[in-house]
C-alpha positions as CSV (number, residue, x, y, z in Angstrom):
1,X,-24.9,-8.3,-17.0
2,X,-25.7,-11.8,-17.3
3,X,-22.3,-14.6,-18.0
4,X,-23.4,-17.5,-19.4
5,X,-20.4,-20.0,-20.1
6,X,-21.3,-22.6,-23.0
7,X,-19.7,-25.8,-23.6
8,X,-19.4,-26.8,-27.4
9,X,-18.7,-29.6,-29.5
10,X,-17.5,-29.4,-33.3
11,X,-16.1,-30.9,-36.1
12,X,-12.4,-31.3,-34.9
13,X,-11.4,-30.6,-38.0
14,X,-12.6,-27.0,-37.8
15,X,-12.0,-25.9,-34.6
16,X,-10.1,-23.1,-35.4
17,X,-12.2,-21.7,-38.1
18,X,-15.6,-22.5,-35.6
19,X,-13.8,-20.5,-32.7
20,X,-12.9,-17.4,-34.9
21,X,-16.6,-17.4,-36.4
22,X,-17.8,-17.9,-32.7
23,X,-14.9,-15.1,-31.1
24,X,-16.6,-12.6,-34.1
25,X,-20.4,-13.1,-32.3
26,X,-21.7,-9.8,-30.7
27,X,-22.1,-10.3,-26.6
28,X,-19.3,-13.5,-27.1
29,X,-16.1,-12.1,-25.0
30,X,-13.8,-15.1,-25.1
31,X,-13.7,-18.4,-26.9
32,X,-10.9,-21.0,-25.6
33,X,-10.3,-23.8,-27.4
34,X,-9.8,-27.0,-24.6
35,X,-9.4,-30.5,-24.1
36,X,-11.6,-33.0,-22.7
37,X,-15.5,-33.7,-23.8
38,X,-15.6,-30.3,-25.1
39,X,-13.9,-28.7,-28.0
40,X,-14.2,-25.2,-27.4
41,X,-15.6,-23.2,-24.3
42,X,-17.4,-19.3,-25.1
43,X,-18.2,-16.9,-22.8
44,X,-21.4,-14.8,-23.3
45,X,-22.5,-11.9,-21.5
46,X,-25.7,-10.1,-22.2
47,X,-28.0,-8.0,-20.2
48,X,-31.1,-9.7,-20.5
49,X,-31.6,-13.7,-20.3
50,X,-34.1,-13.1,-23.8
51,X,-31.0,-12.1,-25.3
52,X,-29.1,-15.6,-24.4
53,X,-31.8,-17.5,-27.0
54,X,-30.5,-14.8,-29.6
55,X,-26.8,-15.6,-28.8
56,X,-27.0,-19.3,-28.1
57,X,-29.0,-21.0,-30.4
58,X,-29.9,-18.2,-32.7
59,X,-26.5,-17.9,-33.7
60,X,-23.5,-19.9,-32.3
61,X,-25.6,-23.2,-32.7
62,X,-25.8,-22.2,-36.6
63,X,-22.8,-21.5,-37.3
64,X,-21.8,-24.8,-39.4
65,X,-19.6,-27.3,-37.6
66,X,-21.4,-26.7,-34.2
67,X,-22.7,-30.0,-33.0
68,X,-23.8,-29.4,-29.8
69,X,-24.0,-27.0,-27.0
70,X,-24.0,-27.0,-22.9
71,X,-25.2,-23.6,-21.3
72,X,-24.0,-22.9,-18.2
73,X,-25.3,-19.1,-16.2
74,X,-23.5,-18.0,-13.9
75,X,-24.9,-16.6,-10.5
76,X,-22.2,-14.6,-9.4
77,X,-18.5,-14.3,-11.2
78,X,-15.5,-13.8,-8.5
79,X,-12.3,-13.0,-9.9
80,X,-8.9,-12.0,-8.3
81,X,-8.9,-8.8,-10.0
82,X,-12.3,-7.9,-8.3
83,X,-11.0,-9.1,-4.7
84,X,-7.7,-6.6,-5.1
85,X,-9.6,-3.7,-6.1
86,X,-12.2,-4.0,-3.5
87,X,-9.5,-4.4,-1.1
88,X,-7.6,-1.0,-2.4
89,X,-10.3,1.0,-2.2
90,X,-9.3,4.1,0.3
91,X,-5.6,3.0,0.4
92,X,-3.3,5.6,-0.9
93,X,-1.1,4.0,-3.6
């Protein structure tokens, strides 16, 4: 599975409507909507890097209010609910 985190910028006046039309996207998980340079923040996961051309600018850079994106792959995710499983592994609970 490939994670590819993309920074995007919209019409401020849409953000809401942008995320939901974004959140709806097959292979998008999350959308957060966040301050700074950015208005909103998607996470995409797909199982080829092919398919983050279909994702990214086939579809979430169409979708009206978009003005720009800022595509990020990851090489690795690390999360804490990775490290406490791998540490239960053979403990009786």
């Amino acid at each position: 599975m490939i994670t590819a985190i993309v920074l995007i910028k919209t019409s401020v006046d849409r953000i809401p409507e942008i995320a939901e039309a974004i959140a709806a996207l097959d292979s998008v998980s999350e959308v957060f909507s966040v301050t700074g340079t950015y208005d909103l923040i998607a996470m995409v996961r797909v199982a080829r890097h092919d398919d983050l051309a279909d994702v990214i600018p086939g579809r979430i850079s169409k979708i009206q209010g978009v003005e720009a994106t800022d595509t990020h792959v990851a090489f690795r995710t690390y999360s804490q609910h990775d490290l406490e499983a791998a540490f239960a592994i053979g403990l009786d609970a």
